[in-house]
N, C-alpha and C positions, 0 to 999 in steps of 0.2 A: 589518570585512569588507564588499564593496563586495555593492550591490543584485543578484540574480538577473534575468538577459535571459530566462531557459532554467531551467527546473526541471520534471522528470518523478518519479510516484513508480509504480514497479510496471508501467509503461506498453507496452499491445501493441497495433500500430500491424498494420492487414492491407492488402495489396496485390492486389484482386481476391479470388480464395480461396486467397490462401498470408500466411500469418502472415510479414511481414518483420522486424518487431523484436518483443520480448519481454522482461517482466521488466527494465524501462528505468531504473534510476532515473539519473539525472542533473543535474547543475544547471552553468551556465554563467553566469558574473557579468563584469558591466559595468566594463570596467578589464584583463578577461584576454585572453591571446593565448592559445590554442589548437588544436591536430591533435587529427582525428578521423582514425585512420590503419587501413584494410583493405584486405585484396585485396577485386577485384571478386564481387559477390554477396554482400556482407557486412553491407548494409544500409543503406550509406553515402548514398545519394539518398535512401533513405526519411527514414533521418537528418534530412537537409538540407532535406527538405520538412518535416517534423513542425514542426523548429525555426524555420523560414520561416511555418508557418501555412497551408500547403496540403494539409496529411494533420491530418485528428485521429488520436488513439489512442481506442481502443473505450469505451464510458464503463462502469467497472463499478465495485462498491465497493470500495474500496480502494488504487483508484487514481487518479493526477492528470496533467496538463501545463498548464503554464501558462507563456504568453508575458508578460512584464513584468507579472508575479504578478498577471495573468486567464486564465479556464478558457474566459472566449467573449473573441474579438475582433473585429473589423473587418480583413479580407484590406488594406484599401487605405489605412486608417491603418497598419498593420503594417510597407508600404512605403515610409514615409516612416520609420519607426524602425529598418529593418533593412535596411542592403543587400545586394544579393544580383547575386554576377558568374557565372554561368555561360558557359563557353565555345563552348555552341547559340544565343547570344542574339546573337554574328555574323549568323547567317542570318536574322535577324528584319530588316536594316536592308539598304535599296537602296544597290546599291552606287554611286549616284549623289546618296545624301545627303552632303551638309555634313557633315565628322565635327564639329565643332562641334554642329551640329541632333541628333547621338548624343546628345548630355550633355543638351542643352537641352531634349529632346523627355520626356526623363525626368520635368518639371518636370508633364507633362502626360499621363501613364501611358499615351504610346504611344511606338512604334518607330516612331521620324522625327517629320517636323515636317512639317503639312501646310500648302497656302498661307493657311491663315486663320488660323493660330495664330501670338500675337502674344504676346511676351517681356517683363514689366517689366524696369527698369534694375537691380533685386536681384537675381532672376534668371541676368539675365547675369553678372555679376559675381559669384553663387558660381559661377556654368558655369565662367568663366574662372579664377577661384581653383581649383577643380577642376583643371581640365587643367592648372594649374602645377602641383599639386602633385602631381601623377605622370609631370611634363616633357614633358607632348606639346603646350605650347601654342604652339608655334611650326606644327604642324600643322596644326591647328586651323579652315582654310578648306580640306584640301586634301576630294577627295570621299574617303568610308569604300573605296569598294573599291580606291581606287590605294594604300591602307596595307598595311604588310607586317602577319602576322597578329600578331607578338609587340606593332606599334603599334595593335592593332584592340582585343583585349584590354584595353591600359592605357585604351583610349577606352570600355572597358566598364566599369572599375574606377573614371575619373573620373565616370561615369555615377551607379555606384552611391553615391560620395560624397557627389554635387549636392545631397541633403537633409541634408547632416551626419547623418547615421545613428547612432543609439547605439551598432549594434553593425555590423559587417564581416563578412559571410559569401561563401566562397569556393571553389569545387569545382572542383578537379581545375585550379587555375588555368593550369597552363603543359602540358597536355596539345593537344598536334600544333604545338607551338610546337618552331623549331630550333634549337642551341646557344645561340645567341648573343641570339635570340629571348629563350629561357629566362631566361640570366643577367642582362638586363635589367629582364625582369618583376620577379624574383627580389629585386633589387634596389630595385625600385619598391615589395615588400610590405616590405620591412627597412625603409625609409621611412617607410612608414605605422606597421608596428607599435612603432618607438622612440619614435615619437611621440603611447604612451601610446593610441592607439586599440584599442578588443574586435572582435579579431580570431580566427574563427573558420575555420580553414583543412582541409577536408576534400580527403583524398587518397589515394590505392593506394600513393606515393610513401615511402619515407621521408626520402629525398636530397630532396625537397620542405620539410623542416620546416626551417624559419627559425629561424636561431639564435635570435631573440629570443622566439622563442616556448616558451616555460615547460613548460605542461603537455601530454599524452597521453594522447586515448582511443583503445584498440586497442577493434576492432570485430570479432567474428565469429560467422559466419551468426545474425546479428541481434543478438546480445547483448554486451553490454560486458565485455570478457575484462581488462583492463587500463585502468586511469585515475591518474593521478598525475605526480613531477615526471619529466619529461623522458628523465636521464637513468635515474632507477629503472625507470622503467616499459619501455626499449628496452635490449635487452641480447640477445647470439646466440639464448637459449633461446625467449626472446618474440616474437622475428620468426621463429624457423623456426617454433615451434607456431602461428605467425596467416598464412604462408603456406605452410605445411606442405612444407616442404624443408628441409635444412641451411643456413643464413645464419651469416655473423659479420660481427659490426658492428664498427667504428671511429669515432673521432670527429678532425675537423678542424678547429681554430678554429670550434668551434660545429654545424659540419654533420654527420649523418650519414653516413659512408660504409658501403656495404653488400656484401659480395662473397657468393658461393657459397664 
């Protein structure tokens, strides 16, 4: 069994004065593709932060989290072992950078590149290995805001690869993206995750989960209602109680389909 990225034992995480997760236990190993799948309000960004190292869980006896099996870490070594694409992190860049300087500027924990910041030749060359390997390198000089958003995205994605990351973490990735936008992205993550990378895909979605991805945690008002393989774990009964309606699921060469 491969090393643990991710292991919680007992773990409650607060948000201000409201308890967001509770009673956590969890573990996530290096090698897995994985969904974390809730409706909204279900804990899902606390999630995502806990696992990323920007939330602790409250320290009490009995209970644990631990990132690459430590209880303290380092926030900016963490970002070079974990990537992290959020789809707010568009607004962080002018829209008159180099989408290239997107990837590159990663190298140097900010949004953009400024005129004194200077690129070794390795560097560049995982930048550009990046953008190929999520096909926008033909892009690659044009500026970030003349990209369409489903291209701005993959310029995030190549972003978060620039360190070779142990692990892939992912939210809500094809949200305000439009069909065709979508099926691209969509596309672009089947890519990555065949080829063996720990990918962690958190979503409201279930037509979101990648054939190639294995396991399922169902997520609700903060507690792990559901965890295991794919298909056991999603089934009519399980998505109507996690988003409290009637649901029936189906399946498509690998996707879920979902109807009322």
């Amino acid at each position: 069994m491969s090393e643990p990225f991710f292991e919680t034992t007992n773990a409650k995480v607060w948000r201000g004065d409201v308890v967001a997760l509770r009673g956590l236990d969890l573990t996530l190993r290096i090698g897995e593709s994985v969904a974390i799948l809730g409706a909204n309000g279900a804990g899902k960004s606390s999630l995502l932060k806990l696992m990323t190292g920007e939330l602790r869980a409250e320290a009490n006896r009995g209970t644990s989290c631990r990132l690459f099996g430590e209880e303290l870490w380092c926030l900016e070594e963490l970002r070079h072992r974990i990537g992290i694409v959020m789809p707010e992190e568009v607004e962080r860049f002018d829209p008159a950078e180099i989408a290239a300087d997107v990837v590159l500027s990663a190298f140097r924990g900010a949004y953009g590149r400024t005129r004194d910041m200077r690129f070794q030749a390795d560097e560049k060359a995982m930048a550009a290995k990046a953008m190929a390997d999520v096909g926008i390198a033909e892009l690659a000089g044009r500026e970030f805001g003349h990209l369409s958003s489903g291209e701005k995205r993959r310029f995030l994605i190549a972003r978060a690869l620039v360190h070779r990351p142990e692990a892939l973490v992912l939210d809500e990735p094809s949200t305000a993206l439009d069909f065709a936008a979508r099926l691209k992205l969509l596309e672009t993550l089947r890519g990555i995750a065949s080829g063996g990378a720990t990918l962690t895909l958190v979503t409201h979605d279930p037509g979101e989960i990648l054939p190639e991805i294995t396991r399922v945690i169902l997520l609700k008002d903060g507690r792990v209602v559901g965890d295991g393989p794919k298909r056991k774990v999603l089934h009519d009964r399980s998505l109507s109680e996690l988003y409290g309606m009637r649901l029936r699921l189906s399946w498509s060469q690998g996707w879920a389909v979902v109807r009322v």
